[in-house]
VOLO-230692 format. One record per residue: residue in three letters; x, y, z of N, C-alpha, C, O in turn. Coordinates in steps of 0.05 Angstrom, whole numbers. Layout:
# residues N
FIVO   residu    neast   nnorth      nup   caeast   canorth     caup    ceast   cnorth      cup    oeast   onorth      oup
FIVO      ALA        X        Y        Z        X         Y        Z        X        Y        Z        X        Y        Z
...
END
This chain:
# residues 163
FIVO   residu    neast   nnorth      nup   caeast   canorth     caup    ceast   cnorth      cup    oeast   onorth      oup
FIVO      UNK      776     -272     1273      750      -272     1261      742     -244     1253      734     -239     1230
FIVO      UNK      745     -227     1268      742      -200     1264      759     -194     1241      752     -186     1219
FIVO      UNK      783     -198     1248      796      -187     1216      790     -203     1182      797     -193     1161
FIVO      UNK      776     -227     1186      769      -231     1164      747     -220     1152      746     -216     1128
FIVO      UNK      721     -214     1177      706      -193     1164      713     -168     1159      700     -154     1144
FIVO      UNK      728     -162     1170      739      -129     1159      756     -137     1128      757     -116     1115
FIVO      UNK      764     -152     1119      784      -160     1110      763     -162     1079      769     -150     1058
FIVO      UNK      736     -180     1082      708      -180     1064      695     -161     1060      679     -160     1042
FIVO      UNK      701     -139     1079      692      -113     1074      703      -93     1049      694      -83     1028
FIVO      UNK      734      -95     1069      752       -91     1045      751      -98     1013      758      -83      995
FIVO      UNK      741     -121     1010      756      -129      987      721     -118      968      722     -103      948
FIVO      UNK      704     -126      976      672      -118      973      683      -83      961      682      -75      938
FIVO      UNK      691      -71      981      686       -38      968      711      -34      953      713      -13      941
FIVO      UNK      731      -50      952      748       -44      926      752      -53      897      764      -44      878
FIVO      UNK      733      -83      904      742       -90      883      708     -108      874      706     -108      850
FIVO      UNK      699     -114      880      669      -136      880      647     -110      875      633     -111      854
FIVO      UNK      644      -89      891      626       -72      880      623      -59      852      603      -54      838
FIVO      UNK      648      -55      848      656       -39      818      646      -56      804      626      -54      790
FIVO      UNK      666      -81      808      654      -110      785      621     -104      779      613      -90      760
FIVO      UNK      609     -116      796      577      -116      800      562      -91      785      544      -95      769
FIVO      UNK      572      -62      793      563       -34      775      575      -46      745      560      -50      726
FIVO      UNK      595      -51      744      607       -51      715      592      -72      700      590      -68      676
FIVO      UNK      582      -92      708      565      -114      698      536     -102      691      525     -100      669
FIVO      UNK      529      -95      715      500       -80      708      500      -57      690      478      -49      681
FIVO      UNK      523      -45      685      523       -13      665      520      -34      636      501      -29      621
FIVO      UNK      539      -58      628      547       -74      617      524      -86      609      527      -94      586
FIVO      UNK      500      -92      621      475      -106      609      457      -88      608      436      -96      598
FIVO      UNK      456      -62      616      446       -39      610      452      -29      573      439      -36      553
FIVO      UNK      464      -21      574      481       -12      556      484      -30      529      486      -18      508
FIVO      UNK      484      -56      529      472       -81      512      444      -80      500      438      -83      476
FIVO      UNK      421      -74      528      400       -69      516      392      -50      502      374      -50      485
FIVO      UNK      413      -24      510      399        -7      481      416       -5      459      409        6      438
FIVO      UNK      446      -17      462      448       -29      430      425      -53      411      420      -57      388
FIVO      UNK      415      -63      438      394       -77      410      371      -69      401      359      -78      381
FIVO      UNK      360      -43      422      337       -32      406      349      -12      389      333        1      376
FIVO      UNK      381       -5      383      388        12      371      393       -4      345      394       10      325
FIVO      UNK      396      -32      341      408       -53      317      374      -52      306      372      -47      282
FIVO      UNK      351      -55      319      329       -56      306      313      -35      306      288      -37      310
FIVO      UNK      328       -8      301      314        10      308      303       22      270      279       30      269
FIVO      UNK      312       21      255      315        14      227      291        0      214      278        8      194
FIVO      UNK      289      -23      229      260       -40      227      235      -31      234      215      -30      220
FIVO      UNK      238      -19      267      221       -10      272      211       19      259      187       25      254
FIVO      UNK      225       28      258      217        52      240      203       55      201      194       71      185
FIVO      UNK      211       28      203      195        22      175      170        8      178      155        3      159
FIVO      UNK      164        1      211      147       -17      211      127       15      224      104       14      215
FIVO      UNK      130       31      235      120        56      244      112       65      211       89       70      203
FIVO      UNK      133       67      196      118        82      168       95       65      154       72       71      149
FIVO      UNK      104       48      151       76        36      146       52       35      156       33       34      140
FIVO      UNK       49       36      187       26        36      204       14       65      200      -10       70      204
FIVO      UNK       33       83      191       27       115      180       11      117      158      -10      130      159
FIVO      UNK       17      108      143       11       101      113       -9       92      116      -27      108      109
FIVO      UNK      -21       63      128      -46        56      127      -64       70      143      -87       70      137
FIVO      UNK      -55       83      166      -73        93      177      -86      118      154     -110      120      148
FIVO      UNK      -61      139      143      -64       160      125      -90      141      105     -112      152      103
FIVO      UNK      -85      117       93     -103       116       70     -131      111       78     -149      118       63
FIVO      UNK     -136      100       98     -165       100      123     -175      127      133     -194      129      148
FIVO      UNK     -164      143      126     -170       169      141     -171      188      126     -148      197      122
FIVO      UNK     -188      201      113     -195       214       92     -181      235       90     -166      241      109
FIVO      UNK     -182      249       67     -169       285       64     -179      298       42     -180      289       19
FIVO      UNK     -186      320       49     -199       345       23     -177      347        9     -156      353       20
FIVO      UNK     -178      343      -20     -165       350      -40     -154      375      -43     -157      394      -27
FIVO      UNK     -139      376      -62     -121       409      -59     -148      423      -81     -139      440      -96
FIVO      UNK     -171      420      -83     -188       440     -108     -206      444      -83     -225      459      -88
FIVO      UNK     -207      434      -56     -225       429      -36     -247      425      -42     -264      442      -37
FIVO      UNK     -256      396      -57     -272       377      -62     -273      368      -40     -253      372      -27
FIVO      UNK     -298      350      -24     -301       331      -13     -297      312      -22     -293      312      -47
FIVO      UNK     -298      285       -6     -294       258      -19     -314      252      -46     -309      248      -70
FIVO      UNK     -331      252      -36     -355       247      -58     -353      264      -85     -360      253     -105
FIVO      UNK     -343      290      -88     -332       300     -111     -307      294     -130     -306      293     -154
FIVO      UNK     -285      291     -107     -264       281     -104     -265      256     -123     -251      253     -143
FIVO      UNK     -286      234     -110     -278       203     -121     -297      216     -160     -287      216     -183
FIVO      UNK     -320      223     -152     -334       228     -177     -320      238     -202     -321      225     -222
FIVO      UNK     -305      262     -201     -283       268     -216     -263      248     -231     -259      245     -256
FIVO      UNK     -251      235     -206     -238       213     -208     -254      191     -242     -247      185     -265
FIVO      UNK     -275      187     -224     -284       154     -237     -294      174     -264     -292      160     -284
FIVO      UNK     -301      193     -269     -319       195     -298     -290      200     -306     -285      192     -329
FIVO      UNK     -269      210     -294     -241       215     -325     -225      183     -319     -201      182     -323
FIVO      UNK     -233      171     -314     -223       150     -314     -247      125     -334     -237      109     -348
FIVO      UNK     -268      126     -332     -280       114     -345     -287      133     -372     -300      120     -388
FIVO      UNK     -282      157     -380     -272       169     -406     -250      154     -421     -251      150     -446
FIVO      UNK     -227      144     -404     -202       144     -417     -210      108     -422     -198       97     -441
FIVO      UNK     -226       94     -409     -219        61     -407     -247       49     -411     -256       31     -398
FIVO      UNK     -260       62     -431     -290        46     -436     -304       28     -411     -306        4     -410
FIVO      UNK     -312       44     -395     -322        42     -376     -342       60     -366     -340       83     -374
FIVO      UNK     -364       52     -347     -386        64     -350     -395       61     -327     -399       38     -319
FIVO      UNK     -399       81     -312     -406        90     -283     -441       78     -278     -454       98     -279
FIVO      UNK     -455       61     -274     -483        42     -269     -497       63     -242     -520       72     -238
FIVO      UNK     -474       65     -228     -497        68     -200     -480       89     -182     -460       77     -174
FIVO      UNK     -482      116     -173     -473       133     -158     -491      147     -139     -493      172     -136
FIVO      UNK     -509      121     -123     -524       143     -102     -513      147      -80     -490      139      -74
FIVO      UNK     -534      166      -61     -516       192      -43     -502      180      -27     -509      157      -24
FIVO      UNK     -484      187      -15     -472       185        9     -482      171       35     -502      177       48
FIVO      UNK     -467      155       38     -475       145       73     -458      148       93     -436      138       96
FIVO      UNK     -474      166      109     -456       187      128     -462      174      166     -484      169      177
FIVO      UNK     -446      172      172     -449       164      203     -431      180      214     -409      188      205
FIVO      UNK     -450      187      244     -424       204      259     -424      191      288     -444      185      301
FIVO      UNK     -392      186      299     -390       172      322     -366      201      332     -347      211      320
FIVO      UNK     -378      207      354     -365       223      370     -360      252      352     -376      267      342
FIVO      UNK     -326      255      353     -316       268      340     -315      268      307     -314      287      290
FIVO      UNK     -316      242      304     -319       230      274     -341      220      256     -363      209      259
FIVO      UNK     -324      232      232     -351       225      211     -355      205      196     -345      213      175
FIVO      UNK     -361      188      192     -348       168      177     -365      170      148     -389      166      155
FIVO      UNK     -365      173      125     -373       175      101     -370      146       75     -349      134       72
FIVO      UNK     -384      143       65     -385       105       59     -395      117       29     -416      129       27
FIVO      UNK     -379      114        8     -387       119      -15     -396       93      -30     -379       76      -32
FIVO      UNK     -419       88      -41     -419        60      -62     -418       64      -88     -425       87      -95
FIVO      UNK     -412       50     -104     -419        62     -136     -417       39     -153     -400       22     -149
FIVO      UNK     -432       37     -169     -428        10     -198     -419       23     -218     -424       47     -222
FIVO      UNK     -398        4     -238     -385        13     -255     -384      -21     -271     -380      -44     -264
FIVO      UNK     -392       -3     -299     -385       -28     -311     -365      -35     -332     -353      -14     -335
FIVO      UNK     -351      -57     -352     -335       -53     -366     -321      -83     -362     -331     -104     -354
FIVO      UNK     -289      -78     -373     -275      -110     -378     -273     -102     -352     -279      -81     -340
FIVO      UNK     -260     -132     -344     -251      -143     -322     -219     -128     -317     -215     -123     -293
FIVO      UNK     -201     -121     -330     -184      -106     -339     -183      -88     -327     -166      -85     -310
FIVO      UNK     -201      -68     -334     -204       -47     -335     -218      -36     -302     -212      -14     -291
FIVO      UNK     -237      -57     -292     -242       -53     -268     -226      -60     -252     -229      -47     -231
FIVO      UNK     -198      -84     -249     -180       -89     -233     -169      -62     -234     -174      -48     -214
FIVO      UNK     -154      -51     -253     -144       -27     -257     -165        1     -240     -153       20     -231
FIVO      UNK     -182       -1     -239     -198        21     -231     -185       17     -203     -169       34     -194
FIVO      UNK     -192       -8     -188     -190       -12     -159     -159      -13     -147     -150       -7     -125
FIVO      UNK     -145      -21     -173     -123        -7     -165     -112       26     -157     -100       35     -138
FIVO      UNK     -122       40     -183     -125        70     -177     -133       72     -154     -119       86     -139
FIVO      UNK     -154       61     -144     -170        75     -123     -151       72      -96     -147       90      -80
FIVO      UNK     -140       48      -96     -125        36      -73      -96       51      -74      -90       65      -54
FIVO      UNK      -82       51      -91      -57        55      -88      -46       80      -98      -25       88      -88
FIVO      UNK      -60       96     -123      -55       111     -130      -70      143     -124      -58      165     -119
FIVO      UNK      -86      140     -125     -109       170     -117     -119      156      -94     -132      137     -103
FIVO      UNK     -120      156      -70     -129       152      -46     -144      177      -36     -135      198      -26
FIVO      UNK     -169      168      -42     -190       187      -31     -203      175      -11     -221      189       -3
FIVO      UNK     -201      155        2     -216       132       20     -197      110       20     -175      109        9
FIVO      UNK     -209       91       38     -210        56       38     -226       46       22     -251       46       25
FIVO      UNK     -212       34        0     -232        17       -9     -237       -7        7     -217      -18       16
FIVO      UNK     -263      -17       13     -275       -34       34     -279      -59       25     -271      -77       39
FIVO      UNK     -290      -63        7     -302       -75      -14     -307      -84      -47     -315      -67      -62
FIVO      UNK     -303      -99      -52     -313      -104      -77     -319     -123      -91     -303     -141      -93
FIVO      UNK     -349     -126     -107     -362      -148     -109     -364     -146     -141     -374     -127     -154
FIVO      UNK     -353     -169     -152     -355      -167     -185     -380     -187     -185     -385     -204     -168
FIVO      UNK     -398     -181     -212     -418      -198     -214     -424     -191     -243     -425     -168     -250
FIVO      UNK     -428     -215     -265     -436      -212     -288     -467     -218     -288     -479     -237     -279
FIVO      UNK     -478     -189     -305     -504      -187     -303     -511     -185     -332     -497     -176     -350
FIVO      UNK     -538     -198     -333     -554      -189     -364     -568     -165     -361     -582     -160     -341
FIVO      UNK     -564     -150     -381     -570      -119     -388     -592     -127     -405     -592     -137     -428
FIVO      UNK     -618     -119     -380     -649      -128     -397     -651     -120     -419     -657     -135     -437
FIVO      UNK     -647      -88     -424     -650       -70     -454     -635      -80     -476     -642      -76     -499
FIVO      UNK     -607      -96     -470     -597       -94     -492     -590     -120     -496     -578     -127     -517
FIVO      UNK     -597     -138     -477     -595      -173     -469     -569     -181     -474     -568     -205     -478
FIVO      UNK     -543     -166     -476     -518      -176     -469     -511     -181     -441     -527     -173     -425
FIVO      UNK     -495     -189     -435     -484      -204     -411     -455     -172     -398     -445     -158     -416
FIVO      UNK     -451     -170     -383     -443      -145     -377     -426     -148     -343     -441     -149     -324
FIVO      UNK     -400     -150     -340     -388      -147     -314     -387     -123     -302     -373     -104     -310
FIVO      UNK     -402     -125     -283     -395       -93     -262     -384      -98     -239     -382     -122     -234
FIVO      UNK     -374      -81     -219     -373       -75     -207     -383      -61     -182     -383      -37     -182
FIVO      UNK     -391      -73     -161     -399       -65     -131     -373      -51     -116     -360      -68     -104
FIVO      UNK     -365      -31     -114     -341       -16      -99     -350       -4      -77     -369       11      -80
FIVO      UNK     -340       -8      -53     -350        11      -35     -323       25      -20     -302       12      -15
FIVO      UNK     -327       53      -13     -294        71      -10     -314       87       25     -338       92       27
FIVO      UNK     -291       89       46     -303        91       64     -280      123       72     -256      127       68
FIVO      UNK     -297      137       79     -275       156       78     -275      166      115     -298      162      122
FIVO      UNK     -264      174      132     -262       180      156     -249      204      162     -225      206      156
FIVO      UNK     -262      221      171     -257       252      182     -262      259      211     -280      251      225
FIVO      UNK     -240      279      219     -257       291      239     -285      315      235     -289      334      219
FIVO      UNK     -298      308      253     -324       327      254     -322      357      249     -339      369      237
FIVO      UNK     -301      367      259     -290       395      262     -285      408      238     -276      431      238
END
């Protein structure tokens, strides 16, 4: 009896323990080939979360404009080039939570339907001065001139630190 447990002892530290480490290095070692097979994914799924965060989160221009100059610039050489016509640009709506500023631009613009998809595209994808938040199309009659007229409700939210 004794020699069979010495005998289980034996065989345990020469040959059953190794097994057992080599199994566990073995499902070790598996797991980070597979965060290494989706590591590719994840890292595209990180740039993106970059990106949107970057277009939510405001930035001074390289002429160091604020947003509100920044977008203004923007919309009059853009409604120069695309018969379009800036309705409504009042001030700024500014909130501050903590460290942050948060800045809420509104503005009416009127023109084709064309021409304002295209604006909100600029705004979104191409010149990112803000989030655009919003946007409310509505065809209105123009009392003075009694034509019928599509504008635009846009609202661009821009977020800074306080500092």
């Amino acid at each position: 009896m004794g020699g069979a447990v010495f005998l289980l002892l034996l065989m345990y530290q020469f040959s059953i323990k190794n097994t057992l480490s080599a199994v566990s290095k073995f499902k070790e070692l598996s797991h980070k080939a597979n965060l290494l097979e989706n590591a590719p994914a994840k890292a595209l799924e990180y740039e993106m979360l970059v990106k949107q965060l970057q277009q939510s989160v405001g930035t001074q221009s390289k002429e160091g404009l604020n947003a509100k100059q920044a977008l203004l610039v923007l919309l009059g050489d853009y409604c120069n080039k695309n018969k379009t016509v800036i309705r409504d640009f009042p001030p700024s709506e500014i909130a501050t939570h903590g460290n942050v500023v948060v800045e809420t631009n509104k503005f009416v613009v009127e023109g084709s339907f064309k021409s304002l998809i295209k604006l909100v595209y600029l705004l979104e994808q191409k010149n990112v001065i803000g989030k655009v938040m919003s946007v409310r199309y509505q065809f209105k009659k123009d009392k003075r001139t009694r034509r019928k007229a599509l504008t635009a409700t846009i609202y661009v939210k821009n977020i800074k630190n306080a500092s």
